[in-house]
N, C-alpha and C positions, 0 to 999 in steps of 0.2 A: 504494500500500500504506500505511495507516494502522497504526503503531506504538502502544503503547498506552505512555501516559509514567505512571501510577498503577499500576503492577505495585506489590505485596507480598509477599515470599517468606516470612513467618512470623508468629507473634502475639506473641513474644518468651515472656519466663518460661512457665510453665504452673502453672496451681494443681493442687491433690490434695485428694479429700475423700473420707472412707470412707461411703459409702450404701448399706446393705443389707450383703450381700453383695460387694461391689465395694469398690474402690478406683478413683475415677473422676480420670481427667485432664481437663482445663478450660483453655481460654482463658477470661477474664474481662476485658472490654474496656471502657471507657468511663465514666461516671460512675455511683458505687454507689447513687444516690438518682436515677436514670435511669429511665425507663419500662425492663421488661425484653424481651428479644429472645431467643429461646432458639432456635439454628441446630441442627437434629440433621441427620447427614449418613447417606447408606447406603451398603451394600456396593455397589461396591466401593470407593467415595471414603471420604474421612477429613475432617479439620476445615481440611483448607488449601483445601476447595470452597468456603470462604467467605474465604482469607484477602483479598481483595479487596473484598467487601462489609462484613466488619465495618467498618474506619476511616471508610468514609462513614455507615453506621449510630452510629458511637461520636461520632461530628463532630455529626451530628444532634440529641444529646443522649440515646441510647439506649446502656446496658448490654448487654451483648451477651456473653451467654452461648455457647459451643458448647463442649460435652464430647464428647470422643471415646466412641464408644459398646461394648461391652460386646467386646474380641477385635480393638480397635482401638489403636494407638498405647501410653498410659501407662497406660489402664485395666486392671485386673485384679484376678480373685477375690480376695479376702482368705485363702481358703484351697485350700490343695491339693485338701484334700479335696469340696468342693464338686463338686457333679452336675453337669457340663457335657453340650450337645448339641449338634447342628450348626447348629441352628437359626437364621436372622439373626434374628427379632424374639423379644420375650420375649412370653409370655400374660399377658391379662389376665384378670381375675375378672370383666369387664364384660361384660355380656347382645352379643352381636355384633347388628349394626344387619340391617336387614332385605333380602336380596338385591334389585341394582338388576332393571330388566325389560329389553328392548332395546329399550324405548320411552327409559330415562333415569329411569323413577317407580320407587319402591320398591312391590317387591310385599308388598302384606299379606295380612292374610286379607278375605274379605268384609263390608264392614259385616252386622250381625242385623238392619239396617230393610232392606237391599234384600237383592233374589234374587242370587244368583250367577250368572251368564253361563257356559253352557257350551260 
């Protein structure tokens, strides 16, 4: 049985920033003029799925962001009042990408120089 002797059980302080909406909690790790790293974790883990990997990302010379995300740990709305839903992910305004096929390709629509295959 191999023991693991690099366990981490925390990221120590936490930061707090207001973005949007929110009041975000933040681990912030490693040197601030670092390449950055930004760990988002999902339901149902939280930000200690990386307490492990950040110190060897931060050792590396990488910043190493991971905020708790929106219903997780120290985040939270700014106001009561705000819409909430159950939703885990937030919407984006972004055009959604093209469904895959069960080949692995993205279907599109037919090129106009060739026929469609029926």
């Amino acid at each position: 049985m191999v023991e693991a002797t690099n366990h981490h059980t925390s990221f120590g302080p936490l930061r707090q920033v207001e973005a949007g909406l929110l009041n975000v909690g933040y681990a912030d790790i490693g040197p601030a003029d670092g390449r950055a790293a930004v760990l988002l974790h999902g339901w149902p883990y939280d930000i200690h799925s990386y307490v492990d990997i950040v110190p060897l990302l931060a050792s590396a010379g990488y910043r190493v962001v991971v905020p708790y995300l929106r219903g997780f740990g120290t985040t939270r709305f700014l106001s009561d009042e705000t819409f909430r839903n159950g939703e885990q992910a937030a919407r984006s305004r972004m055009p959604r990408p093209m469904p895959r096929t069960s080949s692995g390709s993205s279907s599109s629509p037919p090129s106009p120089r060739r026929k469609a295959s029926v």
